[in-house]
C-alpha positions in Angstrom: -3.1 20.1 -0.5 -4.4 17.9 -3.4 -0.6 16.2 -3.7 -0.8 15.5 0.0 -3.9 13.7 -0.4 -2.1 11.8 -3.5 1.1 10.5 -1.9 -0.9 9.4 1.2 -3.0 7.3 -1.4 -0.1 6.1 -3.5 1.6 5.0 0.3 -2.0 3.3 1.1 -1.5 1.2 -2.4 2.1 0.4 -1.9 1.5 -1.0 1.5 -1.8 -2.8 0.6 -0.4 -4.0 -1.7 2.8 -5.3 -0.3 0.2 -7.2 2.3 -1.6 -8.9 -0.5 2.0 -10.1 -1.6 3.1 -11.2 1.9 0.0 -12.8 2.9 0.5 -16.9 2.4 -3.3 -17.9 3.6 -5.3 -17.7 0.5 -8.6 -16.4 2.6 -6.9 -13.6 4.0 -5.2 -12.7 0.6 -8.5 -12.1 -0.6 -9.1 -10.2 1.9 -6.1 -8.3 1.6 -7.2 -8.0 -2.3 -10.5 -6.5 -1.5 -8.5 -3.7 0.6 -6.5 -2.9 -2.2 -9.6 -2.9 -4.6 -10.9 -0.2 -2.1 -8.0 2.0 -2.0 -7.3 1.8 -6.1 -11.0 3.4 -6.2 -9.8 5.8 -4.0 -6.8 6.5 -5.8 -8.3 7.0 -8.9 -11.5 8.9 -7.5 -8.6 11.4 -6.0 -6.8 11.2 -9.6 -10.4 12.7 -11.0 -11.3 9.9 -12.9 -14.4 8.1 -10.9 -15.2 6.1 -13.7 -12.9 3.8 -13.7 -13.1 4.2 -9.5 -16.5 2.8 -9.5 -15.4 0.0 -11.6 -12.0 -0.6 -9.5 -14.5 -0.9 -6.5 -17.2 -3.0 -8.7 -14.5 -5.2 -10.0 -11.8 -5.2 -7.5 -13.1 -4.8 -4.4 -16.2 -7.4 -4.5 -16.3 -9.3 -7.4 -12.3 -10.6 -8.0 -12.3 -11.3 -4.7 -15.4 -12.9 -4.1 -14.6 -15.4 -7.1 -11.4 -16.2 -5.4 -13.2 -17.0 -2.0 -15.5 -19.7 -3.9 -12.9 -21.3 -5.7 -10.8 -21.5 -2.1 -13.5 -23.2 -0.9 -13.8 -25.1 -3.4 -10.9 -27.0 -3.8 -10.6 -27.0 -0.1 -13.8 -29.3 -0.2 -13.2 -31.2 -3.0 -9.4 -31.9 -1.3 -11.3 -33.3 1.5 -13.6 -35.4 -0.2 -10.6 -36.7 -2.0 -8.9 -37.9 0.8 -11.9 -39.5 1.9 -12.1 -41.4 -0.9 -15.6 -40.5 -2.1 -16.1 -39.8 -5.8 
């Protein structure tokens, strides 16, 4: 039962993280990310290490992802300020 519950959690990785890969939009990579984040902690909570779960979900899930929504909107703001010619 317990490797059941492993290879459905390794499939959930490989396919989240193929999405995070074949996403283009930079918003919804994030997105993607944070998925992933979420089903590393999982994949390590079922590996019996919740440690480094708590800190995949700390780290991966919110944080990374959260920094890489800021900076999108960012640079999508100062882009547009460029182009309008302001300093």
């Amino acid at each position: 039962m317990a490797e059941a519950v492993i290879v459905v959690a390794l499939l959930l990785v490989a396919v989240s993280a193929t999405a995070a890969v074949a996403v283009r939009d930079p918003v919804r990579q994030s997105l993607v990310l944070a998925v992933l984040g979420v089903v590393l902690a999982v994949l390590f909570t079922v590996l019996q290490a919740p440690d480094v779960g708590l800190s995949q979900l700390a780290v991966g899930s919110a944080l990374t992802p959260l920094l890489l929504l800021l900076t999108v909107r960012k640079v999508r703001r100062r882009g547009r300020r460029d182009e309008e010619g302001g300093p």
